[in-house]
C-alpha positions as CSV (number, residue, x, y, z in Angstrom):
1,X,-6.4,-7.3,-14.0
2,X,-8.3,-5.0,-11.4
3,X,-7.0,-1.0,-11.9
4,X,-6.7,1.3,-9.2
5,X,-5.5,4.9,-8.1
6,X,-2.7,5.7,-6.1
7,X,-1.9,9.4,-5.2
8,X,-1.2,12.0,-2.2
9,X,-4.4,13.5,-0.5
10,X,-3.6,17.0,1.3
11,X,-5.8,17.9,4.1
12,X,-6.8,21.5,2.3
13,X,-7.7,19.4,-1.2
14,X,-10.5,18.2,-2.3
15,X,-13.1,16.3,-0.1
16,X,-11.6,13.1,-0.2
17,X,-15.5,11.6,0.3
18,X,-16.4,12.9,-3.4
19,X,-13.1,11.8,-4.8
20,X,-13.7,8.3,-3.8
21,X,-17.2,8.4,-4.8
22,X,-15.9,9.6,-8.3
23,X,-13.5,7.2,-8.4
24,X,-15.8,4.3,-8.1
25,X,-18.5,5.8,-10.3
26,X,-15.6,6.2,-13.1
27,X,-14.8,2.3,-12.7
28,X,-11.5,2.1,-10.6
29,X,-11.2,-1.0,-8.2
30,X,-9.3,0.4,-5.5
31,X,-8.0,4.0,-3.9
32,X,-4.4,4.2,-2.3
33,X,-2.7,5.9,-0.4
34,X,0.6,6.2,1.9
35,X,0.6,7.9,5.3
36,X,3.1,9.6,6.9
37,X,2.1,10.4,10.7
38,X,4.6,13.1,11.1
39,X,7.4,14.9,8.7
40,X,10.9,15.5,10.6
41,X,11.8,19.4,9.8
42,X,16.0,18.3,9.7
43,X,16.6,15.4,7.6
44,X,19.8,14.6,7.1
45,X,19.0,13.0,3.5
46,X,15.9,13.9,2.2
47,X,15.8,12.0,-1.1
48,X,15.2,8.4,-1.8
49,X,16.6,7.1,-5.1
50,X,17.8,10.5,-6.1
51,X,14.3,12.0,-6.1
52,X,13.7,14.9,-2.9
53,X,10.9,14.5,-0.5
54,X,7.9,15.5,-1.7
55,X,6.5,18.3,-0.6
56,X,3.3,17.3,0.4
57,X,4.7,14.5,2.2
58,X,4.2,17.1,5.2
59,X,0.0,17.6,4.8
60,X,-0.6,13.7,4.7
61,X,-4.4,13.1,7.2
62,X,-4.6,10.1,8.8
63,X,-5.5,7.6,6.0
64,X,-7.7,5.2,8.6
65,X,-9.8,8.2,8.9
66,X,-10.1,9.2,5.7
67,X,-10.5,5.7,4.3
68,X,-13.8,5.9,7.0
69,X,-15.1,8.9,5.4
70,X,-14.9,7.5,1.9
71,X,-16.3,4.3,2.7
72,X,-19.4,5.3,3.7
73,X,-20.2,7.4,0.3
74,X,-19.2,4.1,-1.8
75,X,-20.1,0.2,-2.4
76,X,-17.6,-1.4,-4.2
77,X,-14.3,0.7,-4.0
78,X,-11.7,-0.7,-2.3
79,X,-9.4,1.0,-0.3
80,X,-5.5,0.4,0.0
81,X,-2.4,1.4,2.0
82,X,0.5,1.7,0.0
83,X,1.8,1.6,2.6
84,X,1.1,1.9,6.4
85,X,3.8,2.6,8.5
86,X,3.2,-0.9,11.0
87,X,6.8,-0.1,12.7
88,X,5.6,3.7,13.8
89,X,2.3,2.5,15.6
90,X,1.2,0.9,18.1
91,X,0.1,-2.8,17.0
92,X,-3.3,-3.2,19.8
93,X,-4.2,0.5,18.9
94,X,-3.6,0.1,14.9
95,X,-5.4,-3.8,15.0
96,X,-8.7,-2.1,16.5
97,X,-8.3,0.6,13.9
98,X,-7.9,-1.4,10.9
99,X,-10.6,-3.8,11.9
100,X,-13.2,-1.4,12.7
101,X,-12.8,0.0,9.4
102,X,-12.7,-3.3,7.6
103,X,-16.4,-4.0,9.2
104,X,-17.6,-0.9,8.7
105,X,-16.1,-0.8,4.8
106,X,-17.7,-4.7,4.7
107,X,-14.2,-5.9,3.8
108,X,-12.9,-3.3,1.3
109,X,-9.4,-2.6,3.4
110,X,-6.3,-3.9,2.0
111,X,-2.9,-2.9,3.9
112,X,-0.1,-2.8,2.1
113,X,2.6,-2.6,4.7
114,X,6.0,-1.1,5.7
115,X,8.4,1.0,7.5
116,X,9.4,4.4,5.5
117,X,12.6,5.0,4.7
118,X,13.2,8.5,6.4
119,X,15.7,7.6,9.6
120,X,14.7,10.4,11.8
121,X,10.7,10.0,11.4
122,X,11.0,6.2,12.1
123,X,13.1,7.2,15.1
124,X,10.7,9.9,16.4
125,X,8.4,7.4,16.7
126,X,10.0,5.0,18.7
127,X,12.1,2.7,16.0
128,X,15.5,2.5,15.5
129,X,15.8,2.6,12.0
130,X,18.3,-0.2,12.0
131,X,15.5,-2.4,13.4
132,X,12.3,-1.6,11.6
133,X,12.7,-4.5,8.7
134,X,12.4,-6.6,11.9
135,X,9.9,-4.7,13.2
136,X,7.7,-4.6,10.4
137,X,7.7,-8.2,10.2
138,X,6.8,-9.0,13.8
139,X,3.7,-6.1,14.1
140,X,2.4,-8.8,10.9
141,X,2.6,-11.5,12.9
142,X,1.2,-9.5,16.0
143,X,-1.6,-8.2,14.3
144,X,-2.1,-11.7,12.2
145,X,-2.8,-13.3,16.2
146,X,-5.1,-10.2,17.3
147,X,-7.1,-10.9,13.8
148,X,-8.0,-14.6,14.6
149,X,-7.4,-15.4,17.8
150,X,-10.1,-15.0,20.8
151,X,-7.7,-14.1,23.2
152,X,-4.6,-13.2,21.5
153,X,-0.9,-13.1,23.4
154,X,2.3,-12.7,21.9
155,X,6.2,-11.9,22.9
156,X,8.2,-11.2,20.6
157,X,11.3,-8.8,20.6
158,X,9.1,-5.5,19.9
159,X,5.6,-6.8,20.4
160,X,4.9,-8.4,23.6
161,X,1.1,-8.7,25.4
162,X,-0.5,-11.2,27.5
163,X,-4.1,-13.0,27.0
164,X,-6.7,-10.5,26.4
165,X,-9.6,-9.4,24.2
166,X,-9.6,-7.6,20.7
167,X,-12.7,-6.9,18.8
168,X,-13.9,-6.7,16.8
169,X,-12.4,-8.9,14.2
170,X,-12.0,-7.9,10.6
171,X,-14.8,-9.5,8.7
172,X,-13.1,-11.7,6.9
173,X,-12.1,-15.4,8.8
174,X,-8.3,-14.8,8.1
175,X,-8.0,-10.9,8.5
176,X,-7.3,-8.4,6.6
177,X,-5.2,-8.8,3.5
178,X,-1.3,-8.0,4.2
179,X,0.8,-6.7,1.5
180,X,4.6,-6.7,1.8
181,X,5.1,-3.2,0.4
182,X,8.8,-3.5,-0.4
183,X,10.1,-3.9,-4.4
184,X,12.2,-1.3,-6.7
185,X,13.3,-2.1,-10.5
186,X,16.9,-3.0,-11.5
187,X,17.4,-4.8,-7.7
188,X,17.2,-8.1,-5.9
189,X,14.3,-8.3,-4.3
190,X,15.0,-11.1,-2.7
191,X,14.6,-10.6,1.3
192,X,11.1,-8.8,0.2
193,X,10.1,-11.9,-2.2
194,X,11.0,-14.3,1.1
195,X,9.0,-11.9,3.7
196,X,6.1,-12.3,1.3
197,X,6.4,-16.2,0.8
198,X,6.6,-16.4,5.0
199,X,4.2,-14.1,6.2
200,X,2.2,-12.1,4.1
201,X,-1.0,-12.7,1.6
202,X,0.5,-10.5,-1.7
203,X,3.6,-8.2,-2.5
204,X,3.1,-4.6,-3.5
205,X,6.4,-3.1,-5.1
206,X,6.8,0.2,-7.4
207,X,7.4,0.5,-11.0
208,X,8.5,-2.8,-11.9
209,X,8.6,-3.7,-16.0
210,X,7.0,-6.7,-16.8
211,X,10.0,-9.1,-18.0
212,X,10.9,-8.5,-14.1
213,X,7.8,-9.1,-12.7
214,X,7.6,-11.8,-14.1
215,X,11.2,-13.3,-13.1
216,X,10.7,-12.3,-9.6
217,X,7.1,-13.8,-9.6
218,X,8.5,-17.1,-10.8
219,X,10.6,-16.9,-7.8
220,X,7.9,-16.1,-5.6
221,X,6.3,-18.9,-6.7
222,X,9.2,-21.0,-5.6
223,X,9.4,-19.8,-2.0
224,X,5.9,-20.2,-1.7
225,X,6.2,-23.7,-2.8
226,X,9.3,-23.8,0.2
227,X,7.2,-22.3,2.5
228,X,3.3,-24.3,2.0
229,X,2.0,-21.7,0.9
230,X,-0.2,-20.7,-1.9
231,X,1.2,-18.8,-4.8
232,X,-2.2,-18.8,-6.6
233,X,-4.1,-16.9,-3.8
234,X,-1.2,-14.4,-3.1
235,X,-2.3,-10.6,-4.3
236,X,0.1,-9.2,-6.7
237,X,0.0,-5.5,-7.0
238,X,2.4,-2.7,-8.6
239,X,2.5,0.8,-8.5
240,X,2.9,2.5,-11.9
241,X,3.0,6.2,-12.4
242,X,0.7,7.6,-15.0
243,X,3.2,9.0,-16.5
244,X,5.1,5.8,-17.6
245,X,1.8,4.9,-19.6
246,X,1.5,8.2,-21.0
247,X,-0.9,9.7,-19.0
248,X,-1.7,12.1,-16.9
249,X,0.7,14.7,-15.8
250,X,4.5,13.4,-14.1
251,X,4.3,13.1,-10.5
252,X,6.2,14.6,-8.1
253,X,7.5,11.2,-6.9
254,X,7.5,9.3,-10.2
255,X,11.1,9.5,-11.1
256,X,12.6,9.8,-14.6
257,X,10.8,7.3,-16.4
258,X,10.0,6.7,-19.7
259,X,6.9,6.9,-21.4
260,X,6.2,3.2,-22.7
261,X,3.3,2.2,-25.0
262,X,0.3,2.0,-23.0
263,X,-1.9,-1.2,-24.3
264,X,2.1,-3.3,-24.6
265,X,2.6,-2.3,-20.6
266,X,-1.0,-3.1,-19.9
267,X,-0.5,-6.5,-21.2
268,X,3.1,-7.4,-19.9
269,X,1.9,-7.1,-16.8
270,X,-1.4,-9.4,-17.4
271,X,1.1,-12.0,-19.0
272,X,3.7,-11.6,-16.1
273,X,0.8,-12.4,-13.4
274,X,-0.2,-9.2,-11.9
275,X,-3.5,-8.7,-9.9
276,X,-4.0,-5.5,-9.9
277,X,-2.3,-2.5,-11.4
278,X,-2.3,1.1,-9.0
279,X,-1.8,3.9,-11.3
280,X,-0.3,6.5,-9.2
281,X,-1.1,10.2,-10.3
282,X,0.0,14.0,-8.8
283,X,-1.6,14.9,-5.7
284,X,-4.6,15.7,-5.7
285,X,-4.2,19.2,-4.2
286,X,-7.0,21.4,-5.9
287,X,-10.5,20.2,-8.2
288,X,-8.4,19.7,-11.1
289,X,-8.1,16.2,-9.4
290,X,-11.6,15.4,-10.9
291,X,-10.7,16.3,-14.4
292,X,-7.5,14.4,-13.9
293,X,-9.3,11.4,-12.8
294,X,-11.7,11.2,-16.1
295,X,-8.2,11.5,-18.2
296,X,-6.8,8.5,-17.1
297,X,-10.1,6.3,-16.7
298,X,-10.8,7.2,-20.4
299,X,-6.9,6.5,-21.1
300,X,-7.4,2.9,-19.6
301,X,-10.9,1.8,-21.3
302,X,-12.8,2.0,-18.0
């Protein structure tokens, strides 16, 4: 099971190139992180599962831009959205982007994917809120037919251009990896599971325990099967706060969880069939981010 780091990266911390570059050299797989293009200033319900906005939400840089920066410090670190906001930009503009970056990373992009839950920030950007599940789901399949096809077309109900020319392609023959980045504990999953069976290559949900992993996996597994598609090649990845294996300091975003027993955790969720594990940590705001990084590499066994 690959390990990798999830957290918040503020435009005054830390040069994000020299935290990737210490990331890979302490052994993680992968660096995440979310994006938020803009931050409303009146939101009508700033919370989201009873836990308040964070306030760094606000000094999020573009992560496409970033994600260049670190790539071309490092070899092997891969780089992940968890997630990118598909329903808040445009799908031409944000299929050059990603692709560019995927050659010039040689591959190393994953995109988990979604559409934020904040009503006014998905609306200032040009989508109903009631319509970005939709949404979400046709950008994938837009940016799936820019990724493979010479001269891409499409029309669909959001997404809708004629023949033309998109390059270059990501580097890999089917595209980029897609993520569904949709998943909470103690709920049906359900409509994410399906969205993952129908369109996407893996599912990326937050802070599931193992026993549920593992039920919704099996029933992953079944749609897949309903859909011809291949369970075994689908990339399964949760988010996990430090915190809930007794690391690190508790997140701003990382809820009221428990601390668990570390190596138990670590191995429910190998049993249960996960991937790859993203440890999300505090932001990384100041050079304490460095010191905080060797805690939890030494933490895991890296």
């Amino acid at each position: 099971m690959d390990i990798g780091i999830s957290g918040s990266f503020p435009w005054f911390g830390p040069p994000f190139p020299k935290l990737a570059k210490h990331m890979e050299d302490l052994g993680f797989e992968s660096l995440w992180t979310g994006e938020h293009i803009i931050i409303p200033v009146d939101i009508a319900d700033p919370q989201r599962h009873g836990v308040p906005l964070p306030s760094n939400y606000r000094h999020m840089p573009d992560p496409f831009i970033n994600f260049a920066a670190g790539a071309a410090v490092t070899t092997r670190l891969k780089f992940g959205l968890d997630v990118c906001l598909v329903t808040q930009r445009e799908p031409l503009v944000l299929a050059k982007a990603a692709a560019t970056l995927d050659r010039l990373s040689n591959g190393r992009l994953i995109m988990g994917t979604g559409y934020g839950w904040i009503r006014e920030e998905s609306e200032i950007m040009g989508t109903r809120f009631e319509d970005k599940v939709r949404k979400s789901s046709e950008v994938i399949r837009a940016l799936r037919t820019i990724w493979t096809e010479e001269a891409p077309s499409f029309a669909g109900e959001f997404v809708n251009f004629p023949p033309l020319y998109s390059y270059p392609k990501p580097l890999r023959p089917g595209g980029i990896p897609i993520l569904i980045g949709s998943g909470m504990p103690g709920i049906d999953n359900g409509r994410a599971l399906r969205r993952v069976a129908e369109i996407a290559d893996g599912w990326l949900p937050m802070m599931l325990p193992p026993a549920q992993a593992r039920d919704d996996l099996a029933r992953l597994r079944q749609l897949c099967a309903e859909s011809g598609r291949d369970f075994a090649a689908m990339d399964i990845t949760i988010v996990v706060p430090a915190i809930m294996l007794g690391l690190g300091e508790r997140a701003e975003w990382s809820y009221d969880l428990e601390i668990q027993d570390k190596d138990e955790l670590l191995a429910g969720y190998e049993a249960a069939g996960v991937n790859r594990l993203i440890i999300g940590i505090e932001d990384m705001v100041d050079d304490s981010a460095f010191h905080n990084l060797e805690v939890i590499a030494k933490g895991l066994y890296l």
